[in-house]
N, C-alpha and C positions, 0 to 999 in steps of 0.2 A: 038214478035209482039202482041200476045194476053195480054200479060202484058198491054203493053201502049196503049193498044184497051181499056180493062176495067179503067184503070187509065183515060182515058180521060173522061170515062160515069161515073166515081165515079165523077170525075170535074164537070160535066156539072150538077150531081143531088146536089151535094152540093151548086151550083151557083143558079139554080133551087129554091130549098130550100132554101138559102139565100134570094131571089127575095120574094118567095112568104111570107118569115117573114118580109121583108120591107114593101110590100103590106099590110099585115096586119096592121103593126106599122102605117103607110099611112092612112088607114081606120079609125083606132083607134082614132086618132089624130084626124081629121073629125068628129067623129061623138064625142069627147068630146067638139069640137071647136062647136059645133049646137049644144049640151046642156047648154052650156055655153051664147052663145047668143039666 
């Protein structure tokens, strides 16, 4: 049971971290799009 306890919070921080490098990519994109124009 503690196995697939931590296996779920290793998921959720890698999903996490996935999100907030999208985010950034997101951001990034944005604010090259308003230098641009």
């Amino acid at each position: 049971m503690i196995m697939i306890k931590t296996f779920i919070k290793n998921m959720d921080l890698l999903v996490a971290l996935s999100a907030t490098k999208h985010l950034q990519t997101l951001m990034n994109l944005q604010s090259i799009k308003r230098n641009i124009l």
